[in-house]
C-alpha positions as a Markdown table, in Angstrom:
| # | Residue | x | y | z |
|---|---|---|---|---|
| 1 | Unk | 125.1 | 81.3 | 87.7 |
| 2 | Unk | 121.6 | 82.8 | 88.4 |
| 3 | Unk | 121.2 | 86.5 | 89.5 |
| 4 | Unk | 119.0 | 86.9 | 92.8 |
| 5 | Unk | 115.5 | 88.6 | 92.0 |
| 6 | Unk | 114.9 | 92.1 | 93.7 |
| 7 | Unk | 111.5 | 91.8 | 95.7 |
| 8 | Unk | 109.6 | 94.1 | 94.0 |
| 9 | Unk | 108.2 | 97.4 | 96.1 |
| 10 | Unk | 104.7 | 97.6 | 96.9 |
| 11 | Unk | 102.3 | 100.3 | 98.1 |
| 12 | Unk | 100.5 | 99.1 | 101.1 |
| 13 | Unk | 98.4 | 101.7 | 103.0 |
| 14 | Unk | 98.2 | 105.5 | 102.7 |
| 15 | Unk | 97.3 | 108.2 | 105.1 |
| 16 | Unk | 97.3 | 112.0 | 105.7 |
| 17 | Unk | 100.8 | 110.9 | 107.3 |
| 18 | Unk | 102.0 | 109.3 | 105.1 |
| 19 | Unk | 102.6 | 105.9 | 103.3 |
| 20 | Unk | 103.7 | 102.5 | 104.0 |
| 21 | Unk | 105.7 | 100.6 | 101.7 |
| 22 | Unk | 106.4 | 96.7 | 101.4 |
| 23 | Unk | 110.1 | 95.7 | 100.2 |
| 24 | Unk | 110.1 | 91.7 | 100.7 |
| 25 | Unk | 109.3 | 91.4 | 104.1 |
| 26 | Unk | 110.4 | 94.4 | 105.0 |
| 27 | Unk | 107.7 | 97.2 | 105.9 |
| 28 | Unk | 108.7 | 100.6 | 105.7 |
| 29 | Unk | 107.0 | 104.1 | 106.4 |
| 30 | Unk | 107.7 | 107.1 | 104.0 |
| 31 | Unk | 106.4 | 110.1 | 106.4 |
| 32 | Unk | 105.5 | 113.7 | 104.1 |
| 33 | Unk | 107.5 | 115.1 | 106.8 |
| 34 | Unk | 110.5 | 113.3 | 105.7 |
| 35 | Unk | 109.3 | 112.9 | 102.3 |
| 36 | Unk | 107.5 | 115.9 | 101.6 |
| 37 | Unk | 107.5 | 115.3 | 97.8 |
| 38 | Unk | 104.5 | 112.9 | 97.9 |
| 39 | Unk | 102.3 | 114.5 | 99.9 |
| 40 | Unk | 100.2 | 115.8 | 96.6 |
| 41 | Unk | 100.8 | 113.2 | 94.7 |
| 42 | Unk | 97.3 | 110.9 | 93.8 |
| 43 | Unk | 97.1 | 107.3 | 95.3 |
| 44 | Unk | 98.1 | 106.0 | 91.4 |
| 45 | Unk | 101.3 | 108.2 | 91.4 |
| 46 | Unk | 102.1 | 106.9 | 94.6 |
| 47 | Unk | 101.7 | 103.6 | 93.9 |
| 48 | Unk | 103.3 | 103.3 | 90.9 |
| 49 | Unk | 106.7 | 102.5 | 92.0 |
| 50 | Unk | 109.7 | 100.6 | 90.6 |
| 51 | Unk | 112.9 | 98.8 | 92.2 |
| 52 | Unk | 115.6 | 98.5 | 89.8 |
| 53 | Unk | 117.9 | 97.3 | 92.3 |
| 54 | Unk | 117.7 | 96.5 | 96.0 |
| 55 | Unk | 118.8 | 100.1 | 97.2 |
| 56 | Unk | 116.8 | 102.1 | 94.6 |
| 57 | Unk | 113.3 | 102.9 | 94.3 |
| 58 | Unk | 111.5 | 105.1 | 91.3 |
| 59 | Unk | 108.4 | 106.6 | 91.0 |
| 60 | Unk | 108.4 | 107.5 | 86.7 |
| 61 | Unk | 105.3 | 109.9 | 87.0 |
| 62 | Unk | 106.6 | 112.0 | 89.8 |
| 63 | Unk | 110.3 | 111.5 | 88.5 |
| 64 | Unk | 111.3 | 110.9 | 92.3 |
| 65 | Unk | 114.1 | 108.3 | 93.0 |
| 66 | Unk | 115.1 | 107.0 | 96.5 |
| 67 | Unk | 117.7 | 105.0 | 98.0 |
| 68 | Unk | 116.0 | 101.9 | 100.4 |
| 69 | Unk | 118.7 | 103.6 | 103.0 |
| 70 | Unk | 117.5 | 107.1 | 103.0 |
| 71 | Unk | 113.5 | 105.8 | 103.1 |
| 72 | Unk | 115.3 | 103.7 | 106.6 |
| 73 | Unk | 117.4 | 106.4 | 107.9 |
| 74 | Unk | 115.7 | 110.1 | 106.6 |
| 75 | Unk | 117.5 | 111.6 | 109.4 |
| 76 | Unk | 121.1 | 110.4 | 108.0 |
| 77 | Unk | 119.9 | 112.3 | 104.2 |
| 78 | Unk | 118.8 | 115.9 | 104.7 |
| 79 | Unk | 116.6 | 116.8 | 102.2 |
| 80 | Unk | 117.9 | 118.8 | 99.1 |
| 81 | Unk | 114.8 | 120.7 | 97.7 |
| 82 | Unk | 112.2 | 122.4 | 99.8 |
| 83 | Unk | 108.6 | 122.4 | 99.4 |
């Protein structure tokens, strides 16, 4: 039996708002009011992204990991650090 291939993440389009982010043919937008951790971060940092599974993204330079959920629903994940 075959395992199913993750779609890999890609970076599509940042802003001063934020970034857009394509998951198969799902499009997603990761706010830096939701996501506050990215908002210094360079273009290549935030590009750089990894899906090791379907639920979990990484970004290895900024040593930020995500679940696909809380990047769908921030409001159901209150964020744990502060800026």
């Amino acid at each position: 039996m075959h395992g199913h291939t993750t779609p890999a993440a890609e970076v599509t389009n940042i802003s001063p708002h934020g970034f857009w982010m394509l998951l198969g043919d799902e499009a997603l937008l990761l706010s830096f009011e939701h996501f506050p951790w990215f908002q210094q971060a360079t273009v290549a940092q935030i590009s750089h992204v990894e899906r090791p599974t379907p639920d979990h993204l990484y970004w290895p330079s900024l040593y930020i990991d995500l679940s696909v959920s809380a990047i769908r629903r921030p409001q159901d994940f209150p964020l744990m650090s502060r800026t």
